[in-house]
C-alpha positions, 0 to 999 in steps of 0.5 A: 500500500502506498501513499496519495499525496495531496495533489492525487487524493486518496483512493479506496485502500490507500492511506493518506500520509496523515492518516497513517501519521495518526496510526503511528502516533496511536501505536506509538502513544500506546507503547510510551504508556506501556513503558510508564506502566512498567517503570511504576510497578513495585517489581524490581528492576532486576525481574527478568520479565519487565527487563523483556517486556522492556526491551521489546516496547523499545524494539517496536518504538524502533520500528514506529520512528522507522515507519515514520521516516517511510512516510516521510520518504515515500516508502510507507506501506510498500513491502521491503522483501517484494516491493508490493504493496502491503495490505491495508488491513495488515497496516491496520494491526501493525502501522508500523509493519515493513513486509507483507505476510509472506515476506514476514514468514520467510524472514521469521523462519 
């Protein structure tokens, strides 16, 4: 999936850079608030779990500010393994997401 700029307008099952802004802000919101969370729980540091759950808000943090330079550059929702276009409802659960289904499967396995 990619972009439509101001000048094109939107098509159906195309994101405008501004919405796809507002999902990454959401998405990025949601994983600051979870990181406050964990940082006010009475678990010590030490705990292995909240050290993981830490590290792996941080990961997908990456990975948002990642998207955002796509957005900014064009490649938004354009898969990194084919160079298809990502579907909407992917983007949809993952905004931030940089392959496609198949291309994500073969680089978990």
């Amino acid at each position: 999936m990619s972009l439509d700029t101001a000048e094109t307008g939107p098509r159906p099952g195309r994101l405008t850079a501004h919405e796809a802004r507002q999902r990454l802000e959401h998405a990025r919101n949601s994983r600051l608030a979870q990181l406050q969370a964990l940082k006010e729980t009475d678990q010590s540091t030490d705990d292995h779990l909240v050290s993981a759950q830490t590290e792996a808000i941080q990961r997908v943090l990456t990975e948002i500010d990642e998207a955002f330079a796509r957005v900014d550059d064009g490649s938004y929702g354009t898969c990194q393994g084919c160079s298809k276009p990502v579907p909407a409802e992917r983007l949809e659960i993952l905004p931030y997401t940089r392959h496609c289904v198949a291309c994500q499967r073969r680089a978990a396995a």
